[in-house]
C-alpha positions in Angstrom: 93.4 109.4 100.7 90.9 110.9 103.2 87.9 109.0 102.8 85.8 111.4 105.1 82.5 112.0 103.5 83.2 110.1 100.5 80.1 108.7 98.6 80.6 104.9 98.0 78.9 102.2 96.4 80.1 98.8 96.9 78.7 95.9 94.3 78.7 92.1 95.9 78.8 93.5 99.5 76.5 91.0 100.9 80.3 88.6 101.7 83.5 88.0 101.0 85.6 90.5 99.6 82.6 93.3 98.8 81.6 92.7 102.6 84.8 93.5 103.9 85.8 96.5 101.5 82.1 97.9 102.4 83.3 97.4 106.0 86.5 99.3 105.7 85.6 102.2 103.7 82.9 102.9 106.2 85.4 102.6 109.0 87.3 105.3 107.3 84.7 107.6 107.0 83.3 106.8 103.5 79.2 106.8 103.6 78.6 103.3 101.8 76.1 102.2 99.8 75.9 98.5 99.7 74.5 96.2 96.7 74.1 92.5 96.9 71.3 90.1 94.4 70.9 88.8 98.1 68.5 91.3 99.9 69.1 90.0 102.9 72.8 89.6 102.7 73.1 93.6 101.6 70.7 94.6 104.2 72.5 93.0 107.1 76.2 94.2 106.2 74.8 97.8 105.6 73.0 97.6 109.0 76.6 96.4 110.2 78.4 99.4 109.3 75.7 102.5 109.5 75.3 102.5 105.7 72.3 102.1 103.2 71.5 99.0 101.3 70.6 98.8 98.3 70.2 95.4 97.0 69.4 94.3 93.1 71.3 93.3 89.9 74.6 95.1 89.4 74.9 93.8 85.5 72.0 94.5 83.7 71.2 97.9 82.3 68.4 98.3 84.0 69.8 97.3 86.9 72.7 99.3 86.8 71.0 102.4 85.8 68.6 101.8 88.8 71.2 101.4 91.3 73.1 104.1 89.9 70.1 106.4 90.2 69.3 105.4 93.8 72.5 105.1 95.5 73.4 108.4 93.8 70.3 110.1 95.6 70.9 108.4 98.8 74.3 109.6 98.6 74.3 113.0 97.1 77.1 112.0 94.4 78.5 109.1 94.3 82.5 109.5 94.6 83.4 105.8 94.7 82.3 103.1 92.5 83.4 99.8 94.2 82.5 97.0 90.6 82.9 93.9 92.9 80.5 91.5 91.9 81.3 88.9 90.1 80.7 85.0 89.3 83.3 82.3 88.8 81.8 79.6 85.7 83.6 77.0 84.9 84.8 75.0 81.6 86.2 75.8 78.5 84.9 76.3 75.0 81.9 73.3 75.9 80.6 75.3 78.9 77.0 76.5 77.8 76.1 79.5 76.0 74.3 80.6 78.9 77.3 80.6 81.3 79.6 82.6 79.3 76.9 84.7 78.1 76.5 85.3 82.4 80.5 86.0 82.6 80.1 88.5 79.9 77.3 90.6 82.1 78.6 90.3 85.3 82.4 90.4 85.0 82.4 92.8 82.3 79.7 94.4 81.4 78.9 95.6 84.6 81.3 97.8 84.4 80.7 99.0 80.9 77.5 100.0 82.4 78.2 101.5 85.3 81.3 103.5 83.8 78.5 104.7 80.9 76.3 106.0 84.2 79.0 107.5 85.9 82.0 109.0 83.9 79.7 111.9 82.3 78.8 113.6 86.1 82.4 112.5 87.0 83.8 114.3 84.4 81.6 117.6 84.5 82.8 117.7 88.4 86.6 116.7 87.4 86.8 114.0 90.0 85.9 110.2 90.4 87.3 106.9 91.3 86.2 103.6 89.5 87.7 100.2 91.3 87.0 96.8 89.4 87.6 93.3 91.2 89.5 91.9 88.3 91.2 89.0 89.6 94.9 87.6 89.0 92.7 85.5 86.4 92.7 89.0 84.4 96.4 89.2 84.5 97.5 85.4 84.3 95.0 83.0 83.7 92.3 80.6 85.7 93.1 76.9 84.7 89.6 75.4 85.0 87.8 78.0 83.9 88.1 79.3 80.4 85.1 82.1 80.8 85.8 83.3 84.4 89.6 83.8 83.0 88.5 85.3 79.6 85.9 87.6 81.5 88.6 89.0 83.7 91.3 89.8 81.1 88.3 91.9 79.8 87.6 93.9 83.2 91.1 94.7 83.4 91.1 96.0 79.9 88.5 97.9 80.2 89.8 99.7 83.2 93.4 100.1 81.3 91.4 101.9 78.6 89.5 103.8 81.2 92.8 104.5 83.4 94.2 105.6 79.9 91.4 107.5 78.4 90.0 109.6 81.5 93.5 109.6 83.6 93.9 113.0 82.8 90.5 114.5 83.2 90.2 113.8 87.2 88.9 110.0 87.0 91.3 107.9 88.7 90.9 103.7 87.7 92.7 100.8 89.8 91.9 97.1 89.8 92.0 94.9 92.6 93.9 91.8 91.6 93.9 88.8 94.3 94.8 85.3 94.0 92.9 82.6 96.1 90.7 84.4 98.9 88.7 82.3 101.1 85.0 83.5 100.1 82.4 81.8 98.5 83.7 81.8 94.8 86.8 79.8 96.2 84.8 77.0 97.8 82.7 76.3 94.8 85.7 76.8 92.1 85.6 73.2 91.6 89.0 70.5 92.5 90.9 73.1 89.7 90.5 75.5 92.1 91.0 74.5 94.9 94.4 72.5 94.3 95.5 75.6 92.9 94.5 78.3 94.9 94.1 77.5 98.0 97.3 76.9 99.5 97.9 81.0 99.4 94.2 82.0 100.0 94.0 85.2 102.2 90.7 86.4 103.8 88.6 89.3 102.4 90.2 91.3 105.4 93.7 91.1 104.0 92.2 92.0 100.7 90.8 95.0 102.4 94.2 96.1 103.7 96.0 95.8 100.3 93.4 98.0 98.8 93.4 100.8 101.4 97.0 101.2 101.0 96.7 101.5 97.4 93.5 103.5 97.3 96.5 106.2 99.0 98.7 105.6 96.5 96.4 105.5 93.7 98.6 102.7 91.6 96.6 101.0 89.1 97.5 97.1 90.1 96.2 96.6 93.1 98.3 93.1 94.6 97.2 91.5 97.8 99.2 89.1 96.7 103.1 90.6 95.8 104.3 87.5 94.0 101.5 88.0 91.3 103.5 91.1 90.1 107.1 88.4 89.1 104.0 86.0 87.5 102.8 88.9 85.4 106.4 90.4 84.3 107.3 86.7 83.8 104.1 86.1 81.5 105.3 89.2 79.5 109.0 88.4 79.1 109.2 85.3 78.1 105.3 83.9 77.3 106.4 80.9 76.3 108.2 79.7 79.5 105.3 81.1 81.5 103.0 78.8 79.1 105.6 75.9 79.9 104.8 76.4 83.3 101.1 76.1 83.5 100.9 73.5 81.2 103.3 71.5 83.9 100.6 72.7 86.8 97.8 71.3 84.7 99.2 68.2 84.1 99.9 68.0 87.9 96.1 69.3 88.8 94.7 66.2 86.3 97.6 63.5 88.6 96.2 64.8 91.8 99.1 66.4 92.6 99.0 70.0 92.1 
């Protein structure tokens, strides 16, 4: 797609994979705006790459609605909707109330939000593209980390319902769905996380590449990693195998010997 012109807004820009996308889209021609909780982070990257920072929370409704409003005015439009941010809690069904409650916000209802602020304007002017960081955790599963992996399966099934819903009516929906990248997220996922992704982490950069080309082709499943695609149809074919499977690799990430 030409990206000439286009008005974007990039959430969790101020590093890893945000940072990069933010890079790349203004390398193509996009005018970015970029949003980070970290001022300083979102001010520097935007400085970087000739766009506008504007830095703040990405979940809330008030937050959402305010950076909708202003990055909309600093844009003229906004054409691009880049739902990055996210946060990576770990445990299962013991983790606090207050750390699934913060999965909820950031990982999906962010994008509730921001899709409620956007798909009205997008739909009187027929076109508009919403992009959610959903994470292989949305299409297999996060060992570790029962909210980050429940969260995800929820972005990605929002967007399907999106995709779905206003696929017709000009809105175009995609999710970007990486294994292990080596960002920030990644170093503090905890020894679960580690054993298990990190032996395939790619950078934010390669992330970056794999979404360009499907930003062109506008497919839905975004993979920087291709193998993720055989995990998911093996998942839905035969779920019990697939369940056989991870039970085995969290048996060998409590040995040591994942």
């Amino acid at each position: 797609m030409d990206l000439t012109d286009t008005g974007a807004v990039v959430t969790g820009a101020g590093n890893g994979i945000g940072a990069a996308l933010a890079r790349r889209l203004a390398g193509a021609g996009a005018r970015v705006v970029v949003n980070d909780l970290d001022a300083g982070a979102a001010e520097a990257v935007a400085a970087e790459i000739g766009g506008v920072a504007v830095p703040g929370d990405a979940a809330g409704e008030e937050g959402v609605t305010a950076l909708v409003a202003e990055a909309g005015a600093h844009l003229g439009g906004i054409d691009l909707y880049v739902a990055n941010a996210g946060v990576g809690v770990g445990g299962g069904p013991e983790a606090p109330e207050a750390d699934w409650d913060l999965a909820w916000q950031v990982n999906v209802m962010a994008h509730v939000r921001a899709a409620r602020e956007l798909v009205p304007g997008w739909l009187e002017r027929g076109h508009g593209r919403f992009l959610t960081t959903a994470s292989a955790a949305g299409l297999l599963t996060m060992l570790g980390s029962a909210p980050y992996s429940v969260t995800k399966h929820a972005a990605l099934s929002f967007s399907e319902w999106m995709a779905a819903t206003y696929g017709d009516r000009g809105i175009t929906v995609q999710c970007i769905c990486p294994l292990g990248v080596r960002t920030n997220l990644l170093e503090s996922s905890g020894d679960t996380g580690q054993a298990i992704l990190a032996p395939e982490a790619i950078t934010p950069e390669e992330v970056a590449d794999a979404v360009m080309v499907g930003l062109a082709d506008e497919r839905f499943l975004i993979l920087p990693h291709p193998q993720v695609a055989d995990y998911y149809a093996a998942r839905a074919t035969d779920t019990d195998r697939w369940l056989a499977g991870m039970r085995r690799l969290q048996a060998k990430v409590f040995e040591g010997d994942a």
